[in-house]
DOROMAR-46558 format. One record per residue (C-alpha): residue number from 0; residue in one letter; z, x, y. Coordinates in pm, 1 decimal. Last residue first. Layout:
REM DOROMAR-46558
+---------+------+----------+----------+----------+
: drenmar : zaza :       up :     east :    north :
+---------+------+----------+----------+----------+
:     NUM :    A :        Z :        X :        Y :
...
+---------+------+----------+----------+----------+
REM end
This chain:
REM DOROMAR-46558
+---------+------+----------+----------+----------+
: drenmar : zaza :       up :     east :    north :
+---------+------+----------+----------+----------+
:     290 :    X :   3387.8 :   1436.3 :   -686.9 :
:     289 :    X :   3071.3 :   1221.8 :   -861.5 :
:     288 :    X :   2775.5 :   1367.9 :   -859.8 :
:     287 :    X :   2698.3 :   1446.3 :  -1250.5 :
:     286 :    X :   2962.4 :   1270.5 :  -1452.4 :
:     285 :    X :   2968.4 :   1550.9 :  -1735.1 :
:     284 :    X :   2943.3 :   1264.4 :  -1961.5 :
:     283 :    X :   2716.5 :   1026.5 :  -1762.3 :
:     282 :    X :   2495.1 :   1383.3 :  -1697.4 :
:     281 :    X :   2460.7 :   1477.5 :  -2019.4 :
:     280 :    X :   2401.7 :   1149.6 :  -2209.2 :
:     279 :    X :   2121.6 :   1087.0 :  -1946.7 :
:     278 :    X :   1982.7 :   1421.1 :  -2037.9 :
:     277 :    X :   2018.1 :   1390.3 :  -2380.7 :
:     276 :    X :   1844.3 :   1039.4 :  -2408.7 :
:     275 :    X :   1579.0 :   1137.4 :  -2175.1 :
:     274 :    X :   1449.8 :   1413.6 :  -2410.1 :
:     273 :    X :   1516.6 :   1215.0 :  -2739.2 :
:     272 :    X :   1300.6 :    933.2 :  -2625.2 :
:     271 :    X :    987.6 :   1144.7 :  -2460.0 :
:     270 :    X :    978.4 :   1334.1 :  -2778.7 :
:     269 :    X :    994.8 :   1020.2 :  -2974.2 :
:     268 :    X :    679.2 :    874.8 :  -2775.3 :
:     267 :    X :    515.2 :   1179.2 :  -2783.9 :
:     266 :    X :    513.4 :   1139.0 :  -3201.7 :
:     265 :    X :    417.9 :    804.2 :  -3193.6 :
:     264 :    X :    152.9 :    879.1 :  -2951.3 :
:     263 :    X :     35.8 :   1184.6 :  -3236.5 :
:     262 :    X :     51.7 :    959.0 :  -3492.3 :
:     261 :    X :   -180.9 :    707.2 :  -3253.3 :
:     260 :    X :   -428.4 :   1011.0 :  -3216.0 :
:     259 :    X :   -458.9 :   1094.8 :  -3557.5 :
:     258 :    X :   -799.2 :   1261.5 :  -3552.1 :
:     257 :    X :   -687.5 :   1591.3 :  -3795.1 :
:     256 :    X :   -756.5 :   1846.1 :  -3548.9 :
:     255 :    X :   -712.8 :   1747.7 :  -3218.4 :
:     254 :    X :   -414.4 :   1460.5 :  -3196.7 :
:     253 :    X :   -204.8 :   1520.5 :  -3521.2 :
:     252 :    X :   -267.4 :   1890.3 :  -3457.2 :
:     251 :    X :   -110.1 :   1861.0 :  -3099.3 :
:     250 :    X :    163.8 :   1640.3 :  -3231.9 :
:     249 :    X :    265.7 :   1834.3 :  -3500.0 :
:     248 :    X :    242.8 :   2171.7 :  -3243.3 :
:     247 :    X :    483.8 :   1969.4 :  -2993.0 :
:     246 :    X :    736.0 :   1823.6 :  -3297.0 :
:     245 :    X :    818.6 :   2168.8 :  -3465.3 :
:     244 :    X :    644.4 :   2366.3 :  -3749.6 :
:     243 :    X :    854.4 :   2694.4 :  -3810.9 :
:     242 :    X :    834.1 :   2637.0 :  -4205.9 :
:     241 :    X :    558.0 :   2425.1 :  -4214.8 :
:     240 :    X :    427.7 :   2637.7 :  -4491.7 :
:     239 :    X :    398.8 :   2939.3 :  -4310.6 :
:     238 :    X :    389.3 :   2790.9 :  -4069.6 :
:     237 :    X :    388.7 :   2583.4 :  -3797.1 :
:     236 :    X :    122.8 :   2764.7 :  -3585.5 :
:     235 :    X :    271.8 :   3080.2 :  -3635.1 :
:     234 :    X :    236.5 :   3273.3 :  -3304.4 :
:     233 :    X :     38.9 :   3101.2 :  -3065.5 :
:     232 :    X :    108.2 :   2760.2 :  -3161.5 :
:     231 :    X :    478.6 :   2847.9 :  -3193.6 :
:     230 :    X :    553.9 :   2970.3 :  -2842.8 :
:     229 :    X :    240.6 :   2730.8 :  -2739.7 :
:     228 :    X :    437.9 :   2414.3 :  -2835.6 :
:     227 :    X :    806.5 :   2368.3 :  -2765.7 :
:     226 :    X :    872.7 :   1975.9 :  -2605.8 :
:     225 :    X :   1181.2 :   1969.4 :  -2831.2 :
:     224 :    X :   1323.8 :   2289.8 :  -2647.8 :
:     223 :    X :   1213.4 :   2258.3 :  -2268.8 :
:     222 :    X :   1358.8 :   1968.3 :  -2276.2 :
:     221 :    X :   1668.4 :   2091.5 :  -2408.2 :
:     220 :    X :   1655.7 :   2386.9 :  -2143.4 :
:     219 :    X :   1607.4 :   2175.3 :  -1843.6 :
:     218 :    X :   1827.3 :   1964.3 :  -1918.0 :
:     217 :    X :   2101.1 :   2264.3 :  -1970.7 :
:     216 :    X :   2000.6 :   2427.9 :  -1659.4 :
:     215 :    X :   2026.1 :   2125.6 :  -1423.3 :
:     214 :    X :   2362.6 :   2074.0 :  -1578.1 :
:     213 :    X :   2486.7 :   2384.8 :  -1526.1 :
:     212 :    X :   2351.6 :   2354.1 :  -1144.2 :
:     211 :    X :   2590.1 :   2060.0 :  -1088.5 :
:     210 :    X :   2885.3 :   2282.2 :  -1246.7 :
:     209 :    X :   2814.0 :   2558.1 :   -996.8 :
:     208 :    X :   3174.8 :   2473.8 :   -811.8 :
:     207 :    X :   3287.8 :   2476.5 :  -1169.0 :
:     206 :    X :   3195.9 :   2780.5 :  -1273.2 :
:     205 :    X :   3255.0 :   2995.1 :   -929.7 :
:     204 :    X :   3626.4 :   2866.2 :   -854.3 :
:     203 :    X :   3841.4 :   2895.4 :  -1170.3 :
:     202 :    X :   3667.1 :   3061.1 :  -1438.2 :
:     201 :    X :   3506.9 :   3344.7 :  -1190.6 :
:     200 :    X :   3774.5 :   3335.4 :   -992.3 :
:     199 :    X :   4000.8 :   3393.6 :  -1279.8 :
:     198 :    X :   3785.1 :   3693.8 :  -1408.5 :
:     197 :    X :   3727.8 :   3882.6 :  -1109.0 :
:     196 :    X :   4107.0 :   3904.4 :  -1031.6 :
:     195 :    X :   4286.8 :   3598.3 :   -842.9 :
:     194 :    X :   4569.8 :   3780.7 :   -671.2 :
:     193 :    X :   4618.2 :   3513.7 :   -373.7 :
:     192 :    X :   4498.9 :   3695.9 :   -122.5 :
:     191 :    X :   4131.6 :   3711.5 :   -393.7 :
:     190 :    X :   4204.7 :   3351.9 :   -480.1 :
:     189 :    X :   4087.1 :   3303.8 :    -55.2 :
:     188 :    X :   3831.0 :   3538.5 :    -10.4 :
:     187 :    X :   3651.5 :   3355.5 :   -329.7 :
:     186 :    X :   3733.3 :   3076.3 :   -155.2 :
:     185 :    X :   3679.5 :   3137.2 :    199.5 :
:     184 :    X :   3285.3 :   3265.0 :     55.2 :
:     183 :    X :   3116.7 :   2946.7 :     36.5 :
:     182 :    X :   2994.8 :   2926.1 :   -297.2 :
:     181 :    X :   2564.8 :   2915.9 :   -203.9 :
:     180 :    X :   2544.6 :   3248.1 :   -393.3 :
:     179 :    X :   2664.3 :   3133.2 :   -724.2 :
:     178 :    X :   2351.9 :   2886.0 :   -701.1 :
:     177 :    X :   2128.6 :   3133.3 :   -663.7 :
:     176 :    X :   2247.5 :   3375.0 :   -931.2 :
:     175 :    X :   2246.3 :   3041.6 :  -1169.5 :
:     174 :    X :   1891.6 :   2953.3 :  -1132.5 :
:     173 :    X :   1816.8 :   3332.8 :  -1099.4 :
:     172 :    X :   1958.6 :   3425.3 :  -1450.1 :
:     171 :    X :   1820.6 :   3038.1 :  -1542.2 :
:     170 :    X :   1513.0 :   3224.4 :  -1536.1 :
:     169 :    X :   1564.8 :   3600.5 :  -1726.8 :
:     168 :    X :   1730.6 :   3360.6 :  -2056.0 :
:     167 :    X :   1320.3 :   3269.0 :  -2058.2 :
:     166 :    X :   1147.8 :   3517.3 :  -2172.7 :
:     165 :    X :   1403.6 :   3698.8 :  -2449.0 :
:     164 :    X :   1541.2 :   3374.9 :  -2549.9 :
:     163 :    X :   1196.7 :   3313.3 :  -2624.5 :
:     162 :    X :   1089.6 :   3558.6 :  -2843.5 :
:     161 :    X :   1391.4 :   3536.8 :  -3022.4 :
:     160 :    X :   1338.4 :   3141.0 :  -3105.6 :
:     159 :    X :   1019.9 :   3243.4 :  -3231.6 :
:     158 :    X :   1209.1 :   3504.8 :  -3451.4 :
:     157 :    X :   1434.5 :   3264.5 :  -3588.6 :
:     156 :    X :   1162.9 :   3017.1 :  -3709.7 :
:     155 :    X :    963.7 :   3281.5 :  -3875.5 :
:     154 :    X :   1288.6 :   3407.3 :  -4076.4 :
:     153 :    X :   1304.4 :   3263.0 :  -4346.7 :
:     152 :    X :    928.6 :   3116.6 :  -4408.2 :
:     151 :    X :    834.2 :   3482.6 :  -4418.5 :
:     150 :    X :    485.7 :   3526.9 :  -4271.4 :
:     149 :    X :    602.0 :   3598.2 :  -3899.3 :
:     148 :    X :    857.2 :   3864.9 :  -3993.6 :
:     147 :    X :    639.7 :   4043.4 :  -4255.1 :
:     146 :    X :    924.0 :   4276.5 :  -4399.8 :
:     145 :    X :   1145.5 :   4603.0 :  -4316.8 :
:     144 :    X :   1473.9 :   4582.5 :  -4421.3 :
:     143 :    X :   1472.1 :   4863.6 :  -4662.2 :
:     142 :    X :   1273.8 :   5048.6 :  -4407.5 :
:     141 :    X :   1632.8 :   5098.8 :  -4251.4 :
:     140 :    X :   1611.9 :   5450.2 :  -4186.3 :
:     139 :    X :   1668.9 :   5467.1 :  -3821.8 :
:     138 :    X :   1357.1 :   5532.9 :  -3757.9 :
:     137 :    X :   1190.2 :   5271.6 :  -4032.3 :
:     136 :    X :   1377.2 :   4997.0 :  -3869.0 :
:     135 :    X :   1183.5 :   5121.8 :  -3518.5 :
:     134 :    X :    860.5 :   5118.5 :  -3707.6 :
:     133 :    X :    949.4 :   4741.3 :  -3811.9 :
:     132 :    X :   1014.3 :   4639.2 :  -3500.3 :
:     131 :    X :    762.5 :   4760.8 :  -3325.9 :
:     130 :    X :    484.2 :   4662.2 :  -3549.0 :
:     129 :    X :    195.5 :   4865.9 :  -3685.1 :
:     128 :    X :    231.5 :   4730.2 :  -4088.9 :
:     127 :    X :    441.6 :   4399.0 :  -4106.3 :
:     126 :    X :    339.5 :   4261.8 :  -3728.1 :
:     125 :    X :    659.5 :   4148.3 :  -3547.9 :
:     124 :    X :    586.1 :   4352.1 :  -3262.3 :
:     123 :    X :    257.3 :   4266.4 :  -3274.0 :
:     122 :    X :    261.3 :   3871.4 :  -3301.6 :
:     121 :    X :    568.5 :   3952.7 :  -3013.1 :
:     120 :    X :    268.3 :   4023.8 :  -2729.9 :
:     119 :    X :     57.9 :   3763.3 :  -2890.9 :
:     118 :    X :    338.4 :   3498.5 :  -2809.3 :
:     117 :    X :    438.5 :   3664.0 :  -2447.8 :
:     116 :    X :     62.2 :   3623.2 :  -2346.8 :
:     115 :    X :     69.8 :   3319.0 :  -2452.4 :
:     114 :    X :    338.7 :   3172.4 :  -2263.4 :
:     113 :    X :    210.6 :   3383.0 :  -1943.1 :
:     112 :    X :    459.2 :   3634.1 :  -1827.7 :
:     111 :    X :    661.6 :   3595.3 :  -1506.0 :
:     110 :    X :    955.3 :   3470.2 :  -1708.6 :
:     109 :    X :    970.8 :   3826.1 :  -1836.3 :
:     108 :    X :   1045.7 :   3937.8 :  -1520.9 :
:     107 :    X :   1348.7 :   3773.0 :  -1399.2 :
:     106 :    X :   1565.7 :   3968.7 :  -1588.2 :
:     105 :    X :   1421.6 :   4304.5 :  -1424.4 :
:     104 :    X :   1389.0 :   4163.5 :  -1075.7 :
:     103 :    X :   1727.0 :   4042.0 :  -1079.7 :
:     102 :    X :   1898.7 :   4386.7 :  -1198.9 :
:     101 :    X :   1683.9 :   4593.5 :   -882.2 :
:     100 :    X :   1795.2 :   4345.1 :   -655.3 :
:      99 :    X :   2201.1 :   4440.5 :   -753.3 :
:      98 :    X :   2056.4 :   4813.6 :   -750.5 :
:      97 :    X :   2321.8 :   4853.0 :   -414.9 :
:      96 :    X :   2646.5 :   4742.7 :   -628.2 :
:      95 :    X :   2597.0 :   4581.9 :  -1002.3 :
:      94 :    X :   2987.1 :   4620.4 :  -1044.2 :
:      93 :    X :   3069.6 :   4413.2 :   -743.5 :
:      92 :    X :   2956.8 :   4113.4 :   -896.5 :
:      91 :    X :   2694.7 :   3875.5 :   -815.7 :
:      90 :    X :   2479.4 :   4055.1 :  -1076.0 :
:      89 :    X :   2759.4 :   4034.2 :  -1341.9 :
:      88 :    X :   2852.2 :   3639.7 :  -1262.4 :
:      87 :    X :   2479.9 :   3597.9 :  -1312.3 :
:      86 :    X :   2454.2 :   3774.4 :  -1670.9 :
:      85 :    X :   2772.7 :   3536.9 :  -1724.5 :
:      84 :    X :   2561.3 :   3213.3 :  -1678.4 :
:      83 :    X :   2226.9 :   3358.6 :  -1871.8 :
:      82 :    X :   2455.3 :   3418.3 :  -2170.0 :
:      81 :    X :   2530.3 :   3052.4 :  -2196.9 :
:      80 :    X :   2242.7 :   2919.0 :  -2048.1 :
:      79 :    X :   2041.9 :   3087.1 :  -2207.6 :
:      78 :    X :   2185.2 :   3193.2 :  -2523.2 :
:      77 :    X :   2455.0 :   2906.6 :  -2587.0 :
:      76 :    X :   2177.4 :   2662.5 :  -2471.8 :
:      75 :    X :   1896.3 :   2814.5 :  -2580.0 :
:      74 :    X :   2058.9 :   2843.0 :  -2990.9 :
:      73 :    X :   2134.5 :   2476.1 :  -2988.4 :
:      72 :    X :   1783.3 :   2361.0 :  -2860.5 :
:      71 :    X :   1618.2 :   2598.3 :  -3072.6 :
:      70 :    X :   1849.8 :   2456.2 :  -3359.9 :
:      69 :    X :   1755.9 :   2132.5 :  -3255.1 :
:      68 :    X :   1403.1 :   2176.6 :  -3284.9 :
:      67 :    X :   1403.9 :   2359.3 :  -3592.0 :
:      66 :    X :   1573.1 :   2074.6 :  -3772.5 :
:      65 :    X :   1370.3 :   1801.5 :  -3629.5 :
:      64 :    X :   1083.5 :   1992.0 :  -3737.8 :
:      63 :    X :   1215.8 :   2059.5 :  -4086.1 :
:      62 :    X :   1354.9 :   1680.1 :  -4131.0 :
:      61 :    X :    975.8 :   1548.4 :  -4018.5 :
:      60 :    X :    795.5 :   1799.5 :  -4258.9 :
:      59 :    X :    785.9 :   1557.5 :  -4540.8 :
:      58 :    X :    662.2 :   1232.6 :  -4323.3 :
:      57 :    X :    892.2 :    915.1 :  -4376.0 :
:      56 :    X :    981.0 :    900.5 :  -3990.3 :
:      55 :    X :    672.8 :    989.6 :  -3873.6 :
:      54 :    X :    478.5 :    746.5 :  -4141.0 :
:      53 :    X :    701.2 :    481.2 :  -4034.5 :
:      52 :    X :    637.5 :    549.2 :  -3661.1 :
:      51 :    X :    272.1 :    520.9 :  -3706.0 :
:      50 :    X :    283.8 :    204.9 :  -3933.7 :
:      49 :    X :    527.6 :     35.7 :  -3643.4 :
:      48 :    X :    252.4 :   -229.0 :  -3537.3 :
:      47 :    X :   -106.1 :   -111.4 :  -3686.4 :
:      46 :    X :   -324.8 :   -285.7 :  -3445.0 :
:      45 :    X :   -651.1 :   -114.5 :  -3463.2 :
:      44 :    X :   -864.0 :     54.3 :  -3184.4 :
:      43 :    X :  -1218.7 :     34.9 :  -3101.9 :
:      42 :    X :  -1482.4 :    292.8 :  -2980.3 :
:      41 :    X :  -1476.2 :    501.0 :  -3360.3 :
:      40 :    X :  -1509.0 :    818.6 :  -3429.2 :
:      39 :    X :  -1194.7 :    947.6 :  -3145.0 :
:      38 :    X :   -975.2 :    750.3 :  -3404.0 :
:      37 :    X :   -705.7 :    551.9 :  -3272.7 :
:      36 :    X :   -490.0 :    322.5 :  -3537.5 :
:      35 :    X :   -252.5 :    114.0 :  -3274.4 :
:      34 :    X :    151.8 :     76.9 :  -3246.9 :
:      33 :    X :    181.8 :    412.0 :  -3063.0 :
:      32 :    X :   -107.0 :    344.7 :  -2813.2 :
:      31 :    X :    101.0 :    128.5 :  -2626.5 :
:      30 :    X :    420.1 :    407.7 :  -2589.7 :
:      29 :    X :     96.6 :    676.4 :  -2467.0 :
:      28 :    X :    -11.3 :    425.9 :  -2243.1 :
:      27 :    X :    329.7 :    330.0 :  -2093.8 :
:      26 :    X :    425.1 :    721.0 :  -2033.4 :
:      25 :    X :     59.4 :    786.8 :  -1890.7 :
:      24 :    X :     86.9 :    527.7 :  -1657.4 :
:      23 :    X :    464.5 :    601.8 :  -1541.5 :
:      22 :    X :    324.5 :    997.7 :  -1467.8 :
:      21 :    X :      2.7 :   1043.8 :  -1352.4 :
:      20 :    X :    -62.8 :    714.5 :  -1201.9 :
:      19 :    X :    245.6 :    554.7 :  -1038.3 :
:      18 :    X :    368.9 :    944.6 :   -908.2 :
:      17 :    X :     46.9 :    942.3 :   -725.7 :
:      16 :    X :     81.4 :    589.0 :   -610.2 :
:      15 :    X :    425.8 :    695.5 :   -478.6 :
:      14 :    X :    271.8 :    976.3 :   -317.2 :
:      13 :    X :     15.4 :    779.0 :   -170.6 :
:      12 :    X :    228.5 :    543.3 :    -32.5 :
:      11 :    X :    462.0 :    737.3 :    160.5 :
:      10 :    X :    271.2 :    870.7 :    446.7 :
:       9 :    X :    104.6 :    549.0 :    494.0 :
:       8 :    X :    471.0 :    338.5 :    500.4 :
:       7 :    X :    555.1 :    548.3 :    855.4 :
:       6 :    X :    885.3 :    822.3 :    807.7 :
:       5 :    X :   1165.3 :    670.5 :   1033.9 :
:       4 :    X :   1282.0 :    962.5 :   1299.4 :
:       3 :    X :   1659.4 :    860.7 :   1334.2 :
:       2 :    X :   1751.1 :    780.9 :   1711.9 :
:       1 :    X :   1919.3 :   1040.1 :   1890.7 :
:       0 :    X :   2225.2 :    939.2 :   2085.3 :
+---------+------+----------+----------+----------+
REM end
């Protein structure tokens, strides 16, 4: 009988000291910092108790970055994950055939692209006079449609949330394609004796056999989604008019250009809150790991 190889303390503690220091220490600093006045002009710090967190919570553009947040969340999900689920069914299907590698690269591309790269990228499709959207709406004769996508506070917020969809549904594609491809295949073989057609196993067997990975995607696309920064940073930077302003960019101009560094904790601090919130309410609902 072979004995179990134990792993020796030495090889262990520096990657839990690692984990210690660049991830619980910056959590508990940023939470302490929250309740104090910081101001990079000045070496000390002021105890202002909940003063930062009142001002969040009372602040005008609060309700419209809570609101865009969510409805990126809201719109990823059914997009991404949604949309990104089926694409996979499709390339695992027998309808994709011998350019089945071919199909992943292209949706997987995009992902590839830096953040903002992708941002300026879509500043000139969008752009009023030379943009690609625009000159294709004046092809088809649409010009009547035509408008300043970016500087309209109607419709900068949805066309972020385009951009995106368009880089990202490409990665839970693959998340989802691999995880499709670890079902062993006596089932499929299996509901296919029994006269399962593509559609039942596919509702049947393959979705809830890649239920675990689901989850994984849906986390990581609400996270993703209230901790959105350089999508609108490089494209909008919250406006116009705080329009498309959202928690990440708030808290990065709180922090860097207006010298509100315990506004911007605050504002971490609720990011950090919401995010594990979610996910734990995600995974004690959809009882993640349990048979």
């Amino acid at each position: 009988m072979k004995r179990k190889k134990i792993v020796p303390y030495y090889y262990i503690i520096p990657g839990l000291l690692m984990v210690l220091f660049f991830v619980y220490v910056p959590v508990i600093s940023n939470f302490v910092y929250s309740f104090f006045h910081l101001s990079s002009y000045s070496a000390g710090k002021v105890f202002v108790g909940l003063d930062n967190y009142i001002k969040l919570f009372t602040s005008d553009i609060f309700p419209i970055m809570m609101k865009n947040n969510i409805m990126y969340a809201v719109i990823s999900l059914i997009v991404q994950v949604g949309f990104g689920t089926i694409i996979a069914l499709l390339l695992e299907s027998k309808l994709t055939g011998r350019l089945r590698n071919i199909y992943r690269n292209i949706y997987f591309l995009p992902a590839l692209i830096s953040l903002t790269a992708v941002g300026l990228l879509f500043t000139f499709v969008y752009s009023p006079d030379v943009g690609l959207l625009n000159s294709a709406l004046r092809a088809i004769g649409l010009e009547n449609l035509t408008q300043s996508w970016l500087g309209n506070s109607k419709t900068a917020i949805y066309c972020i949330i385009a951009m995106s969809q368009w880089q990202f549904t490409g990665y839970i594609t693959l998340l989802m394609v691999v995880a499709i491809q670890n079902i062993p295949k006596d089932y499929l073989e299996a509901a296919s004796i029994d006269g399962a057609g593509p559609f039942r196993r596919a509702i049947n067997i393959m979705i809830p056999l890649v239920k675990e990975q689901l989850l994984v995607c849906s986390i990581i696309t609400i996270i993703g989604a209230f901790k959105l920064f350089t999508e609108v940073y490089s494209t909008t930077s919250g406006g116009p008019g705080n329009s498309s302003q959202v928690l990440g960019v708030f808290l990065y101009q709180n922090a860097f250009l207006h010298d509100k560094m315990g506004l911007a904790a605050a504002t971490g601090v609720l990011i950090f809150i919401i995010t594990v919130t979610i996910s734990v309410i995600q995974i004690v609902v959809t009882k993640s790991g349990k048979v």
